[in-house]
Backbone as ProteinMPNN parsed JSONL, in Angstrom:
{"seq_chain_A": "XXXXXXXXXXXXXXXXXXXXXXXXXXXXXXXXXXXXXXXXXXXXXXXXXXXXXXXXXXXXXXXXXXXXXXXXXXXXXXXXXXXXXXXXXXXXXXXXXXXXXXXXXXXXXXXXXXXXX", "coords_chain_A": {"N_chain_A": [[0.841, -1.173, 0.0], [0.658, 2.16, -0.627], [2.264, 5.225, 0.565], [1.638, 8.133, 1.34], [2.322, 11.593, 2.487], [0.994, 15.121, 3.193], [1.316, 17.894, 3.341], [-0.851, 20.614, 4.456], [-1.87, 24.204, 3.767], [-4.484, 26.242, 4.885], [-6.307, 29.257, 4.172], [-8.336, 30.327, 6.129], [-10.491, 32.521, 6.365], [-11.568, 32.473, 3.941], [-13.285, 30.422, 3.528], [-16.294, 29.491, 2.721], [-18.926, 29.831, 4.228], [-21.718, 29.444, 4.225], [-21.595, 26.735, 3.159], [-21.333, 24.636, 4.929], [-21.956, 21.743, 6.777], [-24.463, 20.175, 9.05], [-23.517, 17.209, 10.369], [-24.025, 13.632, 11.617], [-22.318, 13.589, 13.551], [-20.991, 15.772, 13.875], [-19.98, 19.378, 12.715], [-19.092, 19.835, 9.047], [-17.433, 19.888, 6.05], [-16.645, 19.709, 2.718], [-13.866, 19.611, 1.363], [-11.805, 19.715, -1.902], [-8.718, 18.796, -3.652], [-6.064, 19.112, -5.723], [-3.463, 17.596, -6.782], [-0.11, 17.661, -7.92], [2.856, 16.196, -8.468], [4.194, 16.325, -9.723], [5.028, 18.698, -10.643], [6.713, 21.783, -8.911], [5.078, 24.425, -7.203], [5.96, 28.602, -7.254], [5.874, 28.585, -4.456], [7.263, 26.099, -3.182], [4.569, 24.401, -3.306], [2.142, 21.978, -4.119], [-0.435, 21.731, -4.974], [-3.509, 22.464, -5.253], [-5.759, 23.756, -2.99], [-9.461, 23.472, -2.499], [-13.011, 24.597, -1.337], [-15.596, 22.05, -2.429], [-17.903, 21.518, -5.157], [-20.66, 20.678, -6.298], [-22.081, 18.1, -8.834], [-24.295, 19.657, -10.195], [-23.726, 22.015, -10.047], [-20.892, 22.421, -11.056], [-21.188, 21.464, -13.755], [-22.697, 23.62, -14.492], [-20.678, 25.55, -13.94], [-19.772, 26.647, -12.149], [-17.236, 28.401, -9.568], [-15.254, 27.589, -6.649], [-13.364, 29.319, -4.377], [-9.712, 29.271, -4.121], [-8.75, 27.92, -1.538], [-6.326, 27.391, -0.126], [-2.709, 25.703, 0.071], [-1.72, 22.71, -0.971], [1.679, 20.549, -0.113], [3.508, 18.136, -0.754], [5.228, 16.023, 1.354], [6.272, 13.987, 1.442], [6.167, 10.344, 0.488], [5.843, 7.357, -0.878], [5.218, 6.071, -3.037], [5.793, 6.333, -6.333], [7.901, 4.325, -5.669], [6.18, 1.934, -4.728], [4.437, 2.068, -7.342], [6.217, 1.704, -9.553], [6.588, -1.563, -9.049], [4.253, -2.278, -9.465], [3.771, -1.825, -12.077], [5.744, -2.661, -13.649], [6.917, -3.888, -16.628], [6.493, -7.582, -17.591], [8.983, -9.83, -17.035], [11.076, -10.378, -20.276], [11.311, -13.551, -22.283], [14.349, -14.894, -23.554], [14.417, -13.64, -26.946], [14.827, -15.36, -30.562], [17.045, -14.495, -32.996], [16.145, -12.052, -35.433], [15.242, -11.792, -38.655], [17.847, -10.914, -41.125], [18.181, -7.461, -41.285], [16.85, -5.118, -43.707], [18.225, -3.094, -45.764], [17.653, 0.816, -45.021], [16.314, 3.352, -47.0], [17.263, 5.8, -45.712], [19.277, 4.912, -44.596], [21.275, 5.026, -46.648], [20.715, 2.725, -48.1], [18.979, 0.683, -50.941], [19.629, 1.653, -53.92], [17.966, 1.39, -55.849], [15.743, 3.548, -55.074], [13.473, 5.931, -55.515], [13.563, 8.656, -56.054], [11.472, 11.232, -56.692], [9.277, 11.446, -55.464], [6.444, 13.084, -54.573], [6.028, 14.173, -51.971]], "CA_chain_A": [[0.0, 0.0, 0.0], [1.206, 3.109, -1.021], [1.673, 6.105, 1.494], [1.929, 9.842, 0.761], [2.508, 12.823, 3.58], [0.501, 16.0, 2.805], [0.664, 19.166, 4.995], [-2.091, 21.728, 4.129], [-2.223, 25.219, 4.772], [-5.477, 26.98, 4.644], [-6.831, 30.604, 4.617], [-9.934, 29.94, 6.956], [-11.26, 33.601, 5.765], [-11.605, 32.288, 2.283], [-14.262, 29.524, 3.473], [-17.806, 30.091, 2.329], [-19.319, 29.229, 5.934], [-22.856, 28.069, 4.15], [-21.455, 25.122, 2.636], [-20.372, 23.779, 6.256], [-23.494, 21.313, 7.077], [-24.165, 19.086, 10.138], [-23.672, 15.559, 10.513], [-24.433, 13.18, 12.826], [-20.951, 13.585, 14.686], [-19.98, 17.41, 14.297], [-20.147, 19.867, 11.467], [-18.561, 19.361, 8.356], [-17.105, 20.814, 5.248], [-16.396, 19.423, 1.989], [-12.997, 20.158, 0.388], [-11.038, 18.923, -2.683], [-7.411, 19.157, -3.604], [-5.777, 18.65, -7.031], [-2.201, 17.533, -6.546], [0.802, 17.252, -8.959], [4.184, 16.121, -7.381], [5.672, 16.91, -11.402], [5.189, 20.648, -10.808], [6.195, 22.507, -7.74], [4.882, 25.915, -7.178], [6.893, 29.257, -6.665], [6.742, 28.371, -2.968], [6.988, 24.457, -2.926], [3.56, 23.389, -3.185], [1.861, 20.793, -5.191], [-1.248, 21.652, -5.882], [-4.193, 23.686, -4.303], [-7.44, 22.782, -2.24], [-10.785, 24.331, -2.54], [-14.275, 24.233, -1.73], [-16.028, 20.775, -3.527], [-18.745, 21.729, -5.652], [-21.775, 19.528, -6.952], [-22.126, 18.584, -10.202], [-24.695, 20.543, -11.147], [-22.829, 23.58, -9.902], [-19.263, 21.93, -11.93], [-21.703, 21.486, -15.105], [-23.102, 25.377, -14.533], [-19.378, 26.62, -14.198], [-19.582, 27.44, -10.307], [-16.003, 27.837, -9.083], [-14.985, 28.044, -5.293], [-12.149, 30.129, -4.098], [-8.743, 29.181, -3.698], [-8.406, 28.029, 0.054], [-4.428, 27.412, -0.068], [-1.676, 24.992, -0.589], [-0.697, 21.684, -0.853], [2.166, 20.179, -0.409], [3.726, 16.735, -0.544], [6.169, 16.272, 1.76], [6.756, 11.868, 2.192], [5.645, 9.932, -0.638], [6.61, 6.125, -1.703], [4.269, 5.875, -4.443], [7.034, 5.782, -7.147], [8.574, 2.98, -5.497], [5.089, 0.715, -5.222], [3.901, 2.034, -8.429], [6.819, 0.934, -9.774], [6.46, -2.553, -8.578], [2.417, -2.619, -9.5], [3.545, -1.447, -13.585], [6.711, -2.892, -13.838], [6.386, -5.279, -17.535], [6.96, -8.857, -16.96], [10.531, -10.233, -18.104], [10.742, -11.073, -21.23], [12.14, -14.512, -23.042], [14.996, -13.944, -24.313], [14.541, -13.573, -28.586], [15.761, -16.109, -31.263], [17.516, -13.817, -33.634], [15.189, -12.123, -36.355], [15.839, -12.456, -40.632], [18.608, -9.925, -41.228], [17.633, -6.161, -41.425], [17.051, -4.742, -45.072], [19.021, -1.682, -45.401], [16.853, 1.941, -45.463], [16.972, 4.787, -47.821], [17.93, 6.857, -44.921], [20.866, 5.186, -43.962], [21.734, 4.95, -48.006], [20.425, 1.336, -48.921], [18.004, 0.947, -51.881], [19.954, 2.215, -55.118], [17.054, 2.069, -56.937], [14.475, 4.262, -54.51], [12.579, 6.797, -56.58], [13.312, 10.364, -55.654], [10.649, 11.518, -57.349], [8.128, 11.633, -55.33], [6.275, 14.605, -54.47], [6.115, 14.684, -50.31]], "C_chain_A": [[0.888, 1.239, 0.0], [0.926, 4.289, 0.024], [2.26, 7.198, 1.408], [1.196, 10.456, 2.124], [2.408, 13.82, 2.561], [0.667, 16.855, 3.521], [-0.205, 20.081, 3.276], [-2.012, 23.27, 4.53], [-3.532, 26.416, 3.954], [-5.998, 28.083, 5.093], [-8.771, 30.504, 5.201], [-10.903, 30.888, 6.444], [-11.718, 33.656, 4.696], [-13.006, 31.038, 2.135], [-16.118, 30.512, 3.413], [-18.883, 29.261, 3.325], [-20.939, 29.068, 5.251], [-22.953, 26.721, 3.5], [-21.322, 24.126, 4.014], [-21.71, 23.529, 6.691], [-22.93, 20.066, 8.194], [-24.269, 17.823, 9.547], [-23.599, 15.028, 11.7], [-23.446, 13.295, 13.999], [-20.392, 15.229, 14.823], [-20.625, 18.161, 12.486], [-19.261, 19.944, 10.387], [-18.351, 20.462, 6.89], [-16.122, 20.214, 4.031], [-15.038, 19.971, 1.306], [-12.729, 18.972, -0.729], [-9.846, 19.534, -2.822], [-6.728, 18.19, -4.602], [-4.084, 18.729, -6.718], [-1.35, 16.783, -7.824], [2.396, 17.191, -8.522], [5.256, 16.477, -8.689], [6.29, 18.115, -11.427], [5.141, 21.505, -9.475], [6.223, 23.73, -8.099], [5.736, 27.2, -7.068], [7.091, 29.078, -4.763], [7.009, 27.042, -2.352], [6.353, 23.838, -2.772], [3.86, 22.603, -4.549], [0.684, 20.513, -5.815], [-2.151, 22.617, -4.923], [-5.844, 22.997, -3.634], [-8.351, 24.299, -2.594], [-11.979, 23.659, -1.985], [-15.085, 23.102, -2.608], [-17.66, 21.683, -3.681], [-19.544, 20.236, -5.983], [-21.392, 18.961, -8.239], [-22.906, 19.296, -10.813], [-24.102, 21.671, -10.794], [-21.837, 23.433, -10.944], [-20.123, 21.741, -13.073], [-21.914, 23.113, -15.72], [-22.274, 26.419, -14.618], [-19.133, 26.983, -12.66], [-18.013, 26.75, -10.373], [-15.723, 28.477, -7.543], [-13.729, 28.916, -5.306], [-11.346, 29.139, -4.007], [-8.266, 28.837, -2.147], [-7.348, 27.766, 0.401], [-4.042, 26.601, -0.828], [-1.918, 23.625, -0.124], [0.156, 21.029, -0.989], [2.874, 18.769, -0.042], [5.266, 16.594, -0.003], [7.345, 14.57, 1.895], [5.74, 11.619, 0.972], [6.479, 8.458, -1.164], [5.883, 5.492, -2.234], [4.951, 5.195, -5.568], [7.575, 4.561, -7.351], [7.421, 1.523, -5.564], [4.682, 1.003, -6.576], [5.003, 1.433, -9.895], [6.572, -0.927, -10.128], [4.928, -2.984, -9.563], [2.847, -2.776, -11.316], [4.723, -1.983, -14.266], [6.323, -4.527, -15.716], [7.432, -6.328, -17.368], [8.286, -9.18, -17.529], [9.953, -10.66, -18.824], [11.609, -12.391, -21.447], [12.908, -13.701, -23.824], [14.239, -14.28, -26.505], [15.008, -14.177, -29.494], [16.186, -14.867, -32.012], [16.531, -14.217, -34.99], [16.451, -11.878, -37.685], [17.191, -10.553, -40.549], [17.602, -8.652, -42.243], [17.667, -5.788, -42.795], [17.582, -3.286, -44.766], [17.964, -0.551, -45.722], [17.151, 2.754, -45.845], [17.44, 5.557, -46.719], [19.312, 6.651, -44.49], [21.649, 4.22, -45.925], [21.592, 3.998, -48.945], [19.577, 2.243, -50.225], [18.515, 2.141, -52.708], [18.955, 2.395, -56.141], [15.478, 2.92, -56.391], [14.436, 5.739, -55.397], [12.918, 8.066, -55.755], [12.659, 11.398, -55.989], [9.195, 11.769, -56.687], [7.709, 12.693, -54.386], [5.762, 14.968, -53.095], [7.524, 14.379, -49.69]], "O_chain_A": [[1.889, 1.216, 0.716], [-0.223, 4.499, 0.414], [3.491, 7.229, 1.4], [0.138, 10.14, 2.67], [3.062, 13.858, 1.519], [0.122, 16.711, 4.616], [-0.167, 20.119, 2.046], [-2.106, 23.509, 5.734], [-3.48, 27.094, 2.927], [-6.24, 28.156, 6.298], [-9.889, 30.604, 4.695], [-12.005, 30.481, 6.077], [-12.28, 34.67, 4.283], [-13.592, 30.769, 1.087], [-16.686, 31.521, 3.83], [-19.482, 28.221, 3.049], [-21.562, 28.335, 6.019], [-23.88, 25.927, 3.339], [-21.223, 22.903, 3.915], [-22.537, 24.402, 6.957], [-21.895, 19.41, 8.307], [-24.893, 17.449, 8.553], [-23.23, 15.625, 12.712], [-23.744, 13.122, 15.181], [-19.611, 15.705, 15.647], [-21.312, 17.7, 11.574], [-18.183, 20.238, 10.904], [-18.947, 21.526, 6.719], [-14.911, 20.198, 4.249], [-15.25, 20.948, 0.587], [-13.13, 17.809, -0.685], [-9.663, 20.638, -2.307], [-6.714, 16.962, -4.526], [-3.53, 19.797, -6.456], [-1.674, 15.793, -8.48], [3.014, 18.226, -8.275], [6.455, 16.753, -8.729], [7.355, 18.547, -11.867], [4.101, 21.899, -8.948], [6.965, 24.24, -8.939], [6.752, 26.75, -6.537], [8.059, 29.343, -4.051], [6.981, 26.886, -1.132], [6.614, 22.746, -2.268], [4.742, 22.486, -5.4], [0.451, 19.68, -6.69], [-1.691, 23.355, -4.052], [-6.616, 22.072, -3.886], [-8.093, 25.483, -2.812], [-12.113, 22.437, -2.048], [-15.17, 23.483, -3.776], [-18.324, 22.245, -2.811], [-19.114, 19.084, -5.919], [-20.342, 19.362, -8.742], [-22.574, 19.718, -11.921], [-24.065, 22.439, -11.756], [-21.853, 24.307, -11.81], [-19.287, 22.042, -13.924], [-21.553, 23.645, -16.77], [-22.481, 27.568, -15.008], [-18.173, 27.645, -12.264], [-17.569, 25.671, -10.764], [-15.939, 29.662, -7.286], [-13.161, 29.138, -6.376], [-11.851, 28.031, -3.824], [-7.401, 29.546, -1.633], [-7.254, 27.911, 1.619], [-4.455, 26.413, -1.973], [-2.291, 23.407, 1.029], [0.033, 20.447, -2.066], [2.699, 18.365, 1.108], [6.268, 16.917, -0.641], [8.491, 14.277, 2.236], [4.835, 12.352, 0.575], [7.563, 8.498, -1.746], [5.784, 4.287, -2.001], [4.873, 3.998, -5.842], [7.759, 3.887, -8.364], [7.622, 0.463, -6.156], [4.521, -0.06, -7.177], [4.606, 0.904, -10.933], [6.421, -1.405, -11.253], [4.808, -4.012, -10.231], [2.336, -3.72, -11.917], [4.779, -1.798, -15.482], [5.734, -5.608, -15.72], [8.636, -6.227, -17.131], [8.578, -8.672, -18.612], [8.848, -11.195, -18.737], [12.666, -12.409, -20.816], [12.722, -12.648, -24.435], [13.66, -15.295, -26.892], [16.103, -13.644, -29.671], [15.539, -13.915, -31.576], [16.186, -15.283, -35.5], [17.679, -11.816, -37.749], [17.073, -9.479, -39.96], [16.843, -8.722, -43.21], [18.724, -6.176, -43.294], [17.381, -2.572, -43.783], [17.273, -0.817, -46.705], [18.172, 3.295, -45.421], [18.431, 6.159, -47.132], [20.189, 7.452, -44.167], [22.269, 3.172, -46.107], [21.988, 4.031, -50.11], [19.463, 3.437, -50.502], [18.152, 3.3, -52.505], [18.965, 3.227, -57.049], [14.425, 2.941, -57.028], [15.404, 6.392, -55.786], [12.311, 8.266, -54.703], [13.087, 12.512, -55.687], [8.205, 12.195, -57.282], [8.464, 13.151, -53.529], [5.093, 15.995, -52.986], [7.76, 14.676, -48.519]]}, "name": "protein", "num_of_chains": 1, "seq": "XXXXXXXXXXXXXXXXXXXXXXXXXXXXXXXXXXXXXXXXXXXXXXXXXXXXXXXXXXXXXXXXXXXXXXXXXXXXXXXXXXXXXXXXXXXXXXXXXXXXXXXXXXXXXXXXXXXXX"}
């Protein structure tokens, strides 16, 4: 199992306090958070959290604010995903019919230069 360390840091003043609805244990508050460990930010994040919309809001275009950063700090993904995608050994290969030579590397004395692409 694969395990990735996140810290978060969020501008609380940026939350839109009527999305935050009870549940049976406390009150609650939907985020999401789009992370890319390819591309860090000018200050070392990795991606950004917001507000989760519906879909009919995400069909209608509704977009939440910006509520900060995230960034990835522990991560051995790589190393299982690795493992999970890795292609199987192969057999080795009898040896295939010998290569015909290609106009590019100067074979074929009689290839047509003539033609019009």
């Amino acid at each position: 199992m694969a395990k990735i360390g996140i810290s978060i840091k969020l501008d609380v003043t940026k939350i839109d306090k009527s999305r935050i609805f009870e549940g049976k244990k406390g009150r609650y508050l939907d985020l999401t958070t789009f992370i890319d460990t390819s591309n860090e930010g000018e200050y070392g994040d990795h991606g950004f959290i917001s507000q989760s919309t519906s879909k009919e809001e995400r069909e209608s275009g509704v977009q939440t604010p910006i509520l900060g950063n995230v960034k990835v700090f522990f991560s051995d993904m790589d190393a299982s995903l690795m493992k999970q995608q890795a292609p199987p050994p192969q057999a080795p290969q009898a040896p295939s019919a010998p290569q015909q030579p290609s106009p590019a590397a100067g074979g074929f004395d009689d290839f047509d230069d003539d033609i019009p692409f």
